[in-house]
mmCIF file of the N, C-alpha and C atoms, coordinates in Angstrom:
data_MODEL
# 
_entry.id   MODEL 
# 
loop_
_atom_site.group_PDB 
_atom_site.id 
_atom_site.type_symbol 
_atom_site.label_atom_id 
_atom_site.label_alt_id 
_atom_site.label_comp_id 
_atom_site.label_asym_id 
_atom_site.label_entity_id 
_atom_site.label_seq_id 
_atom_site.pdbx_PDB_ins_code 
_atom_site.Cartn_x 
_atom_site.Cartn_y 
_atom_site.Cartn_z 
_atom_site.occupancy 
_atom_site.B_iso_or_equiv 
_atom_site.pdbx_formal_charge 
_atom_site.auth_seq_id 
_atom_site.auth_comp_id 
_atom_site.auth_asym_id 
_atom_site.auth_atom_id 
_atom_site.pdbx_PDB_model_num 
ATOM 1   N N  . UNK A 1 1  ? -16.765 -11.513 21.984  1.00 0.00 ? 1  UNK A N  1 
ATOM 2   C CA . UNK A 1 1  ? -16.095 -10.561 21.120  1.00 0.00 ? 1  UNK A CA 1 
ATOM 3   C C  . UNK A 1 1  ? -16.810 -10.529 19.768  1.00 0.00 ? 1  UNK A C  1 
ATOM 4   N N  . UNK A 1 2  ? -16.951 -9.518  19.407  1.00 0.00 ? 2  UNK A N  1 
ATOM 5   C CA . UNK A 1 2  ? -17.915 -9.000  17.821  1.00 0.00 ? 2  UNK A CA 1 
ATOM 6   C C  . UNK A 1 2  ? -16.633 -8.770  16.817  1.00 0.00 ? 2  UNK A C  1 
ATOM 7   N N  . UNK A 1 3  ? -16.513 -9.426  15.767  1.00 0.00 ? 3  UNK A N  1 
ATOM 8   C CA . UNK A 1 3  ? -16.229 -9.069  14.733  1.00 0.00 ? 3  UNK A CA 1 
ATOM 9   C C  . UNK A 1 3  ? -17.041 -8.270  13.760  1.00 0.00 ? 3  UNK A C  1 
ATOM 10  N N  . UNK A 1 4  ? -16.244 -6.954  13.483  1.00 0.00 ? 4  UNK A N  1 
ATOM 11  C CA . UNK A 1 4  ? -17.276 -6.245  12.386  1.00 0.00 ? 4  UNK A CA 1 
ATOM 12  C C  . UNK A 1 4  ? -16.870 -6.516  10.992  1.00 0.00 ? 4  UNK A C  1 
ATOM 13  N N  . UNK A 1 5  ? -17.583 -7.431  10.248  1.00 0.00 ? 5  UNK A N  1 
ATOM 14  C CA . UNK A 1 5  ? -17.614 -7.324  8.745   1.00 0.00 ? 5  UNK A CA 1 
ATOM 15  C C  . UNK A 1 5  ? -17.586 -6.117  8.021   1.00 0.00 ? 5  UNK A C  1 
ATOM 16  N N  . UNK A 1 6  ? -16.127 -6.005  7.039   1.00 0.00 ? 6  UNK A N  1 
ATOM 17  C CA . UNK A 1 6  ? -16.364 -5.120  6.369   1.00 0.00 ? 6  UNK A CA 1 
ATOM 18  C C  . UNK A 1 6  ? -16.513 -5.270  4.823   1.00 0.00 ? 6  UNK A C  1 
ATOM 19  N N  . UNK A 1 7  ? -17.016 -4.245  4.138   1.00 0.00 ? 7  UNK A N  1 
ATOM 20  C CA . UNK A 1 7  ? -17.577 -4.814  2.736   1.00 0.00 ? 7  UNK A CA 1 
ATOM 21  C C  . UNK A 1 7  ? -16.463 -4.723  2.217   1.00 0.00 ? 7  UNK A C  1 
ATOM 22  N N  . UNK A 1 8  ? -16.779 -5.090  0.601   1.00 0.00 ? 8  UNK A N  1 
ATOM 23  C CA . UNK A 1 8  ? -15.141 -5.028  -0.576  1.00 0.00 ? 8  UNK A CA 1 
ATOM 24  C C  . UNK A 1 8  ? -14.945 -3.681  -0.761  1.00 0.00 ? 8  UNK A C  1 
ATOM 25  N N  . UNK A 1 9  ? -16.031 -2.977  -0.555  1.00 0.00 ? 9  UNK A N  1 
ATOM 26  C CA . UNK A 1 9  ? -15.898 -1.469  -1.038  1.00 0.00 ? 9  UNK A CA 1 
ATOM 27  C C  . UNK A 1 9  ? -14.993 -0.747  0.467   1.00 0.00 ? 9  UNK A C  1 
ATOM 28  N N  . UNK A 1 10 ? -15.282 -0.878  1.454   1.00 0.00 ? 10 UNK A N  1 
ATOM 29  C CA . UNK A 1 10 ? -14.307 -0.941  2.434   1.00 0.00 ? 10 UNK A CA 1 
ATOM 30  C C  . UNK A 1 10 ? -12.953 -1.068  2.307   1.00 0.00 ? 10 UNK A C  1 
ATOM 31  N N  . UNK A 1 11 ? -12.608 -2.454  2.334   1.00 0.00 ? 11 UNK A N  1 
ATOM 32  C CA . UNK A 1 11 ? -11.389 -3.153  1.704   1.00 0.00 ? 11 UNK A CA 1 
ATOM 33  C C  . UNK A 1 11 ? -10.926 -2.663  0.878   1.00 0.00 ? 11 UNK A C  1 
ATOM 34  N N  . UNK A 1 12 ? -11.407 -2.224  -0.026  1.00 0.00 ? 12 UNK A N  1 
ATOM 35  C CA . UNK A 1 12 ? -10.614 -1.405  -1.196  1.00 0.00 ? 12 UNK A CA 1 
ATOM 36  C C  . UNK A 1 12 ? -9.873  -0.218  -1.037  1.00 0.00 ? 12 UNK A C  1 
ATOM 37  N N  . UNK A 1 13 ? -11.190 0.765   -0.032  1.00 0.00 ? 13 UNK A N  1 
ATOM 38  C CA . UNK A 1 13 ? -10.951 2.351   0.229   1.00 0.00 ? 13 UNK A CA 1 
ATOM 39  C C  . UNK A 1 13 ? -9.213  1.958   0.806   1.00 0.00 ? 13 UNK A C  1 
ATOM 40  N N  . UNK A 1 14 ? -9.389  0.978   2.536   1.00 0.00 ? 14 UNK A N  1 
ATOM 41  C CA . UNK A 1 14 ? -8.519  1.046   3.019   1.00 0.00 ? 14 UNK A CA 1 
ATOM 42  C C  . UNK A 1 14 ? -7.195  0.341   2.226   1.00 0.00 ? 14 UNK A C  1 
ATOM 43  N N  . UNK A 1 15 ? -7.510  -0.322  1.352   1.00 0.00 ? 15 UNK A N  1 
ATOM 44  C CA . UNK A 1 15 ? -6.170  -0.576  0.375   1.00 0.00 ? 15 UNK A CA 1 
ATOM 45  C C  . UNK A 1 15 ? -5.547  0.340   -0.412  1.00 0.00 ? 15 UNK A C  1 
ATOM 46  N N  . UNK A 1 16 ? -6.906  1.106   -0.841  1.00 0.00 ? 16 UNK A N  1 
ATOM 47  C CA . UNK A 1 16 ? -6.211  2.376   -1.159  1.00 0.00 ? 16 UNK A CA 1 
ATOM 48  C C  . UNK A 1 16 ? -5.223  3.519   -0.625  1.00 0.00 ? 16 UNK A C  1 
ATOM 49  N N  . UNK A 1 17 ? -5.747  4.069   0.979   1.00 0.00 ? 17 UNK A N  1 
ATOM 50  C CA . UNK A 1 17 ? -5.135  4.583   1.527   1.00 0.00 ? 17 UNK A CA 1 
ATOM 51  C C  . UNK A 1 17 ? -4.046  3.866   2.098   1.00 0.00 ? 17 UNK A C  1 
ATOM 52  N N  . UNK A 1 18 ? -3.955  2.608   2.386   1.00 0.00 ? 18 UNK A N  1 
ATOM 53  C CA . UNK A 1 18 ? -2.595  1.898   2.621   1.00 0.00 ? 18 UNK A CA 1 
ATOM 54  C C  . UNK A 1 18 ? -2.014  2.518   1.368   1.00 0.00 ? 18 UNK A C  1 
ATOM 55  N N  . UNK A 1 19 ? -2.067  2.197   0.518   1.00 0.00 ? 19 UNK A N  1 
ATOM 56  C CA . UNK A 1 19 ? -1.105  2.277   -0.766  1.00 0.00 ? 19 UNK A CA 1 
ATOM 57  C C  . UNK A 1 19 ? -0.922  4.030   -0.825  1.00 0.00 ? 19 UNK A C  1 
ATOM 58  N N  . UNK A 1 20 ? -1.360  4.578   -0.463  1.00 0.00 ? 20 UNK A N  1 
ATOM 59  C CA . UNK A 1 20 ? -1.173  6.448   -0.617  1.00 0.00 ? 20 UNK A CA 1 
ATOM 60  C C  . UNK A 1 20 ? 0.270   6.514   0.885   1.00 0.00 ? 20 UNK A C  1 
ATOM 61  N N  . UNK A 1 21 ? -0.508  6.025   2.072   1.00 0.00 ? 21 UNK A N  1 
ATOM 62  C CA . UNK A 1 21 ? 0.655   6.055   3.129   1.00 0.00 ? 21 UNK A CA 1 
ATOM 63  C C  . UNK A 1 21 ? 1.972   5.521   2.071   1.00 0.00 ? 21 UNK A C  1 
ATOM 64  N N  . UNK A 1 22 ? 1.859   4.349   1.854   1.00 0.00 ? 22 UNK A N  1 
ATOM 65  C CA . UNK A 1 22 ? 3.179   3.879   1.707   1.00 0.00 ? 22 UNK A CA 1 
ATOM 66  C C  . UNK A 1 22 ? 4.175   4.844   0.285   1.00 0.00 ? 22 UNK A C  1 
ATOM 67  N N  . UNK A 1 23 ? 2.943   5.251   -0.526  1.00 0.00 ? 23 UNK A N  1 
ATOM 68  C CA . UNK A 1 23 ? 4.129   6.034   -1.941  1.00 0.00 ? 23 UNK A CA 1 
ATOM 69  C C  . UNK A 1 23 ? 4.523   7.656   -0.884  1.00 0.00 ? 23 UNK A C  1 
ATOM 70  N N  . UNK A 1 24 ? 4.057   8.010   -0.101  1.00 0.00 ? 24 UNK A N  1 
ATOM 71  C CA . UNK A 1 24 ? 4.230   9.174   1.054   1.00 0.00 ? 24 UNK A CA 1 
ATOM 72  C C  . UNK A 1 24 ? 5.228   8.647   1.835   1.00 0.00 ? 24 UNK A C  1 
ATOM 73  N N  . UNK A 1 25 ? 5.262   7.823   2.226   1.00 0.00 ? 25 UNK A N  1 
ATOM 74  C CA . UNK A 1 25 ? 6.616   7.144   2.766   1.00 0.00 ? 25 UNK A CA 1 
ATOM 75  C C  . UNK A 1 25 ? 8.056   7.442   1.826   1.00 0.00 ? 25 UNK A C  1 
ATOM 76  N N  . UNK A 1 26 ? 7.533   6.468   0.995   1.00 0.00 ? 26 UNK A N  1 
ATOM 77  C CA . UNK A 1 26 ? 8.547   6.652   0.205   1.00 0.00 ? 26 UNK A CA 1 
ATOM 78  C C  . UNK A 1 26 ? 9.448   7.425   -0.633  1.00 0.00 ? 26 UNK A C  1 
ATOM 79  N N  . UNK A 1 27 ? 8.708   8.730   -0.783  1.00 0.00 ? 27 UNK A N  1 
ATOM 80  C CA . UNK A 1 27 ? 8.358   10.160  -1.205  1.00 0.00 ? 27 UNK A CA 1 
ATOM 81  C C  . UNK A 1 27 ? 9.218   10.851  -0.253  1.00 0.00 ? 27 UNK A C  1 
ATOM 82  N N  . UNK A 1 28 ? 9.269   10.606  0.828   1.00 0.00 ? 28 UNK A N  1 
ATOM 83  C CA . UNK A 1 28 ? 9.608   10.970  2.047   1.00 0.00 ? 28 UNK A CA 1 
ATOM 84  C C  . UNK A 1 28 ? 11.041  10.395  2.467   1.00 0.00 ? 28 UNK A C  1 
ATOM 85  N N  . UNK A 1 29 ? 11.369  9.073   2.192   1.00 0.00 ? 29 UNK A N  1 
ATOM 86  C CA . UNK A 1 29 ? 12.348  8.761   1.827   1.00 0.00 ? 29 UNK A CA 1 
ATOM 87  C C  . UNK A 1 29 ? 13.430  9.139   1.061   1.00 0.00 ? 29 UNK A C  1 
ATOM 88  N N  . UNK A 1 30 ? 12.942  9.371   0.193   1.00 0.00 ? 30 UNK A N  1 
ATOM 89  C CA . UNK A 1 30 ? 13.832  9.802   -1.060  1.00 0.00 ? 30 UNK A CA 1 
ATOM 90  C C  . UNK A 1 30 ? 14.327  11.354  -1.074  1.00 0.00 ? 30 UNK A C  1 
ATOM 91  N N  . UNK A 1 31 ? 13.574  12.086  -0.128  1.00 0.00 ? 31 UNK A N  1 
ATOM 92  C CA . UNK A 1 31 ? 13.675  13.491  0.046   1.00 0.00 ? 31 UNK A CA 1 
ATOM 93  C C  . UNK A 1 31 ? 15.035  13.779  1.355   1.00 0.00 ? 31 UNK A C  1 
ATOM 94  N N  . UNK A 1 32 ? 15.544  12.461  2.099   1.00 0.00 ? 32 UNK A N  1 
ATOM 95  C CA . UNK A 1 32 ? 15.904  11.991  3.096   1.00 0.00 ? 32 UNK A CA 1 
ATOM 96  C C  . UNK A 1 32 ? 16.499  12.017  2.518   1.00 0.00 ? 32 UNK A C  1 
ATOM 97  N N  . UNK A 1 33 ? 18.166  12.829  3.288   1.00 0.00 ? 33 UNK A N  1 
ATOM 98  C CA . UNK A 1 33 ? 19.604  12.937  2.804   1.00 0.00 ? 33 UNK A CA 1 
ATOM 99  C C  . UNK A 1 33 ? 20.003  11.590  4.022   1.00 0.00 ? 33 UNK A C  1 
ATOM 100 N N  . UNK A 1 34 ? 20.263  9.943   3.281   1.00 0.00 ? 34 UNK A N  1 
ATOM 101 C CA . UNK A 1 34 ? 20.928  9.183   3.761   1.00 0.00 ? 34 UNK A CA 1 
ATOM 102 C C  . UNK A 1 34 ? 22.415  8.972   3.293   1.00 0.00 ? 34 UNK A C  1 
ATOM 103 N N  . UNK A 1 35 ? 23.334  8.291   4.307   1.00 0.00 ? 35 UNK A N  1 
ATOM 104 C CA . UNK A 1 35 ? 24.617  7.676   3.458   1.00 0.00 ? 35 UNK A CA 1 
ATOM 105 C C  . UNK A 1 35 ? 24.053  5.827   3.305   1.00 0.00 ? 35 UNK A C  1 
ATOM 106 N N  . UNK A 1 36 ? 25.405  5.740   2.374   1.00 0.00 ? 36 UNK A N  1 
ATOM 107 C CA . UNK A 1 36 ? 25.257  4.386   1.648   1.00 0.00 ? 36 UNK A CA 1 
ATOM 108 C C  . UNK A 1 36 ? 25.323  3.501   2.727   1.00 0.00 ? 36 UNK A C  1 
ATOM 109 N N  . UNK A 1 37 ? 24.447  2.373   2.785   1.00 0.00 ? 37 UNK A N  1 
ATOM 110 C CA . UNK A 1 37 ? 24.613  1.540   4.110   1.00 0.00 ? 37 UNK A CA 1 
ATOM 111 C C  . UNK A 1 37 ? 23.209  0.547   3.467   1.00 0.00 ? 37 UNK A C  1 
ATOM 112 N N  . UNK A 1 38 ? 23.659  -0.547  3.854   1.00 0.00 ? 38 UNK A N  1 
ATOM 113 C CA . UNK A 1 38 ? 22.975  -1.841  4.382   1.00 0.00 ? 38 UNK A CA 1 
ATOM 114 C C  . UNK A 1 38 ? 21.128  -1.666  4.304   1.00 0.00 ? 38 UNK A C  1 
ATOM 115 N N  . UNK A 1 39 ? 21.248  -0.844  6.021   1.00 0.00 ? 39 UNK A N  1 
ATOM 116 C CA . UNK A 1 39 ? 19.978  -0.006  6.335   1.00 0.00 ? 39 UNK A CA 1 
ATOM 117 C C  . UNK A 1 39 ? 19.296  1.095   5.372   1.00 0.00 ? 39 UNK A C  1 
ATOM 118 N N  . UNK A 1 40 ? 20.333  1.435   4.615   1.00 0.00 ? 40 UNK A N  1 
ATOM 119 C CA . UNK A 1 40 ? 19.282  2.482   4.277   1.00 0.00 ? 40 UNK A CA 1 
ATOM 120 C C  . UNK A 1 40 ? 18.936  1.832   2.176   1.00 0.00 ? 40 UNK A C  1 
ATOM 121 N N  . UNK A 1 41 ? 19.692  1.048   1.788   1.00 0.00 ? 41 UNK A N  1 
ATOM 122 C CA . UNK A 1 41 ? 19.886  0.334   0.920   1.00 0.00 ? 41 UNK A CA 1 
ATOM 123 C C  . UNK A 1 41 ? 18.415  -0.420  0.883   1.00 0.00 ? 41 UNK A C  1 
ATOM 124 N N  . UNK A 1 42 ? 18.156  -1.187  2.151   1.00 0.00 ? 42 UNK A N  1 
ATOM 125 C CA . UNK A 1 42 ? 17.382  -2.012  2.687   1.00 0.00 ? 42 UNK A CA 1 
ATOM 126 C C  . UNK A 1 42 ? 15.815  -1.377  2.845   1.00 0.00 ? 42 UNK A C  1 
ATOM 127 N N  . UNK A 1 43 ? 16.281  0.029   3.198   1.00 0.00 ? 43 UNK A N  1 
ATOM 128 C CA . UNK A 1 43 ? 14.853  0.936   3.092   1.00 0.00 ? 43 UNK A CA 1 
ATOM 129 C C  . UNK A 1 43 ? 14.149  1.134   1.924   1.00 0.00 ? 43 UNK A C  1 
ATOM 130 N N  . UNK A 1 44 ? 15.284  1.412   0.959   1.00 0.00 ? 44 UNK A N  1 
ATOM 131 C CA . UNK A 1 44 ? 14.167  1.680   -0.302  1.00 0.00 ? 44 UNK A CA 1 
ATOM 132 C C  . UNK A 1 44 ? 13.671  0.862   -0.886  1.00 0.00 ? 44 UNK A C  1 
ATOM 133 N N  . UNK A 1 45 ? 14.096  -0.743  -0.936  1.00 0.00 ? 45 UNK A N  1 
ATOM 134 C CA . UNK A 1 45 ? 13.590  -1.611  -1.144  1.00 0.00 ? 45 UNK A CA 1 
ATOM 135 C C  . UNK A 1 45 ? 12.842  -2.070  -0.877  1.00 0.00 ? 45 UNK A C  1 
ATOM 136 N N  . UNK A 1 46 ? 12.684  -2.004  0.378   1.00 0.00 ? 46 UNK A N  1 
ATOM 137 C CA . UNK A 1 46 ? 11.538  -2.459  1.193   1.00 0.00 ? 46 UNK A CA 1 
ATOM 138 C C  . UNK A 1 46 ? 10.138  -1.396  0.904   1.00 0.00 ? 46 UNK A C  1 
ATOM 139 N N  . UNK A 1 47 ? 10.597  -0.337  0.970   1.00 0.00 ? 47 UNK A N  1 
ATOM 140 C CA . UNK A 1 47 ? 9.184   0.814   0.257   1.00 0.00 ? 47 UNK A CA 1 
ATOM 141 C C  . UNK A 1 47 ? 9.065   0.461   -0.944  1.00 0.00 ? 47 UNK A C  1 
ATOM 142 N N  . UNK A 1 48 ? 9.712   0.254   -2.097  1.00 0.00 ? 48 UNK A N  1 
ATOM 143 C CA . UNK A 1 48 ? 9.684   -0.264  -3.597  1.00 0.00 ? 48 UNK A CA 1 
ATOM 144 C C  . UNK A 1 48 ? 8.748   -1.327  -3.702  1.00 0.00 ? 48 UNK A C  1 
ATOM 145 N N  . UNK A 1 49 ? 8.927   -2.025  -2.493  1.00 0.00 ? 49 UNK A N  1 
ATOM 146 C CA . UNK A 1 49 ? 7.973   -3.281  -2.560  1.00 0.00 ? 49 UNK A CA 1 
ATOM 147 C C  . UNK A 1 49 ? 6.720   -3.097  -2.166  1.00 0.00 ? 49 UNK A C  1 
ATOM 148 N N  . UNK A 1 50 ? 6.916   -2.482  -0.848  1.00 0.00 ? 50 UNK A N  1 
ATOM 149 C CA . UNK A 1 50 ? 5.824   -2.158  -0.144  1.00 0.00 ? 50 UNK A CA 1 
ATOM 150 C C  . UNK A 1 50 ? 4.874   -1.636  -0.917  1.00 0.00 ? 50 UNK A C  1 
ATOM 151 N N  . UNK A 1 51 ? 4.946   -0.387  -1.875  1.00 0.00 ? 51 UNK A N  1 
ATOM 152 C CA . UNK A 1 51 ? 4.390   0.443   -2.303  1.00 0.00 ? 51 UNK A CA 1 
ATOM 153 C C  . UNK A 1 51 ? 3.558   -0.369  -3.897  1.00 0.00 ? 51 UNK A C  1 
ATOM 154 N N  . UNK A 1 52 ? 4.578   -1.482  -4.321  1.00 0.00 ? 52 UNK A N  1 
ATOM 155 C CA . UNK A 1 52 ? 4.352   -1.941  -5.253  1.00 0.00 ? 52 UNK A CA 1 
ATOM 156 C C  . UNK A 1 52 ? 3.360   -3.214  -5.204  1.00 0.00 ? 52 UNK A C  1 
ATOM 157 N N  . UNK A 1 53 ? 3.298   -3.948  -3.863  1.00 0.00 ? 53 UNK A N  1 
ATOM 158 C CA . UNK A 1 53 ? 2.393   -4.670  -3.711  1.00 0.00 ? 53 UNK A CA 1 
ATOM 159 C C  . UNK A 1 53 ? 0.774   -3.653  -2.791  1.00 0.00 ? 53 UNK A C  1 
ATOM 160 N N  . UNK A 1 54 ? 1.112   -3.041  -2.328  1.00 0.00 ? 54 UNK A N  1 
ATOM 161 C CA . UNK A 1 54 ? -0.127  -2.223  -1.852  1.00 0.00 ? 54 UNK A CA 1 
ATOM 162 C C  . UNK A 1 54 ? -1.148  -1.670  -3.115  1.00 0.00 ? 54 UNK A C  1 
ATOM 163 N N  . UNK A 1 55 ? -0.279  -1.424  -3.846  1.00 0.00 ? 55 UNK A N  1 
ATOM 164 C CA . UNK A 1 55 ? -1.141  -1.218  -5.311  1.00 0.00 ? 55 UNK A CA 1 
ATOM 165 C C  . UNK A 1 55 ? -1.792  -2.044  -5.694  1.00 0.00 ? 55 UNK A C  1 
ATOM 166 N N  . UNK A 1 56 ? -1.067  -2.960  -5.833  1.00 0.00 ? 56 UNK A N  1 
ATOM 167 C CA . UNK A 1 56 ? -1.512  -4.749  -6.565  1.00 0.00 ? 56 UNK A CA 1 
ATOM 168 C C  . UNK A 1 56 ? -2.764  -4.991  -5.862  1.00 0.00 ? 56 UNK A C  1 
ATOM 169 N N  . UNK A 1 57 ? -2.726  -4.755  -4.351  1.00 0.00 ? 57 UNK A N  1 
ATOM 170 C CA . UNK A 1 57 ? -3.933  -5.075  -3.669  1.00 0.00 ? 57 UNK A CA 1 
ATOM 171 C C  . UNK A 1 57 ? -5.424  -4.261  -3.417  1.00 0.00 ? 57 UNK A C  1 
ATOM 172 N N  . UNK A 1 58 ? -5.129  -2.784  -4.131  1.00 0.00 ? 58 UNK A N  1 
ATOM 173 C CA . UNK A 1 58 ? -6.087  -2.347  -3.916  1.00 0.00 ? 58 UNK A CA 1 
ATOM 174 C C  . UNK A 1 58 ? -6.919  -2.537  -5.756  1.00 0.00 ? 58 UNK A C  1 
ATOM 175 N N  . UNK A 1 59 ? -5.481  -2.472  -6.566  1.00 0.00 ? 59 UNK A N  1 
ATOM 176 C CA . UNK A 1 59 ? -6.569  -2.734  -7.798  1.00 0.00 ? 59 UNK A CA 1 
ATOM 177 C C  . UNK A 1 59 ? -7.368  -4.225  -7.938  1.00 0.00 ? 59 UNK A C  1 
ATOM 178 N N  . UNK A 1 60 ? -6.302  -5.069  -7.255  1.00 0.00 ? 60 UNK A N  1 
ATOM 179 C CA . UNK A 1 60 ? -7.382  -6.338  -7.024  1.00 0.00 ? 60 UNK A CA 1 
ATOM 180 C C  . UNK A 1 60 ? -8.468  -6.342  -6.350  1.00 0.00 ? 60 UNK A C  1 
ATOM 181 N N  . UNK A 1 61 ? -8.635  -5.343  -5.228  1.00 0.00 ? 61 UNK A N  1 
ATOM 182 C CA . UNK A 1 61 ? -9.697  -5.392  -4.430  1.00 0.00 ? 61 UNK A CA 1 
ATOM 183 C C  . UNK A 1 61 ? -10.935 -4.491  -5.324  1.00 0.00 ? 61 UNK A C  1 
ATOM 184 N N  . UNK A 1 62 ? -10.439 -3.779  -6.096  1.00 0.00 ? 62 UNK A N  1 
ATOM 185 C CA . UNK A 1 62 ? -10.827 -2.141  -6.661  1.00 0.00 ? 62 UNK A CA 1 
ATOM 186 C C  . UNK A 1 62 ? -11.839 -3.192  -7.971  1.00 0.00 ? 62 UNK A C  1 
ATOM 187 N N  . UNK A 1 63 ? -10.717 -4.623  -8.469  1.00 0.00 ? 63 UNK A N  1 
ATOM 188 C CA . UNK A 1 63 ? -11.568 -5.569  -9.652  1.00 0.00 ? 63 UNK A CA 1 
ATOM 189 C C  . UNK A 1 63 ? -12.574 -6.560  -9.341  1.00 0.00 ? 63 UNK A C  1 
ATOM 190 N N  . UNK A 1 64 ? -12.493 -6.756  -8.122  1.00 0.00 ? 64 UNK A N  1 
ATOM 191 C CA . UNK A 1 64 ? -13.563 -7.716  -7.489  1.00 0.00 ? 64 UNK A CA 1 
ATOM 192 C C  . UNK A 1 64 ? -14.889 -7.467  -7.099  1.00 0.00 ? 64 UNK A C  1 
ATOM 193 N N  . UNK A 1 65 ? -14.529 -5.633  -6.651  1.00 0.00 ? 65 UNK A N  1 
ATOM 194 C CA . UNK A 1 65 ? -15.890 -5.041  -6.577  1.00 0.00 ? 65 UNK A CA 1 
ATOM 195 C C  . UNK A 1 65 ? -16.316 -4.801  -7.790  1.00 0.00 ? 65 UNK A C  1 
ATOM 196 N N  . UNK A 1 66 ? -15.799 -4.010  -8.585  1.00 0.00 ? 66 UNK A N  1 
ATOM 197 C CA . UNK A 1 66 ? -16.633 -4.305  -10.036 1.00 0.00 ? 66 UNK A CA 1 
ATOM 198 C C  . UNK A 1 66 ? -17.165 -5.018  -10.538 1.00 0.00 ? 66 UNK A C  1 
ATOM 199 N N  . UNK A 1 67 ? -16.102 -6.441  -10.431 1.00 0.00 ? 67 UNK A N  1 
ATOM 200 C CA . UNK A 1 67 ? -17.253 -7.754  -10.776 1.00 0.00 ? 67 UNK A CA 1 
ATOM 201 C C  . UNK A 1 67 ? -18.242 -7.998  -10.149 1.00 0.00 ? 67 UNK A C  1 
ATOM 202 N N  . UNK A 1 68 ? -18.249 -7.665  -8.809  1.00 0.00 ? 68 UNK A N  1 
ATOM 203 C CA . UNK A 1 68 ? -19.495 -7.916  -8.074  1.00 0.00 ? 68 UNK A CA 1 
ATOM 204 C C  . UNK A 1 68 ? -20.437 -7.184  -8.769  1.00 0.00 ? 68 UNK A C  1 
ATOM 205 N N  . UNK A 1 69 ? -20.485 -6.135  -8.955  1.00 0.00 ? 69 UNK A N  1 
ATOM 206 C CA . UNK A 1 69 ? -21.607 -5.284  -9.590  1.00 0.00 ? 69 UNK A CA 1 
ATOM 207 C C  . UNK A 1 69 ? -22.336 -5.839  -10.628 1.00 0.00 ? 69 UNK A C  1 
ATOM 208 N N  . UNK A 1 70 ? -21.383 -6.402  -11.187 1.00 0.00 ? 70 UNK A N  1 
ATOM 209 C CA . UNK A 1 70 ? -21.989 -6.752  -12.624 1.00 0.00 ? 70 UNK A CA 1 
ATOM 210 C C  . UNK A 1 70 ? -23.330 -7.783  -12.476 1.00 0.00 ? 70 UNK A C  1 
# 
């Protein structure tokens, strides 16, 4: 089995577009006529997070390649 190495600049793109899916999610969510419940309580939180650490990871990935450059 081959593992394909991918670069930071890679890693980043796809952290990026992780992080675009997930604020589209959430976007999407919120446009979503739910009632009050547990589940759906549980949803936006979970996108709040989601969306909020997917960020975290692409600007970290987004600062590592820069440093590399340097």
């Amino acid at each position: 089995m081959t593992v394909q190495t991918k670069s930071l600049s890679d890693l980043q793109t796809q952290a990026t577009m992780l992080n675009g899916l997930a604020e589209a999610t959430a976007a999407i969510a919120n446009d979503v006529q739910t009632v009050n419940s547990k589940a759906s309580n549980g949803l936006y939180a979970l996108l709040e997070v989601l969306v909020q650490k997917s960020d975290e990871l692409a600007r970290d990935l987004e600062r590592l390649e820069l440093e590399g450059r340097k």
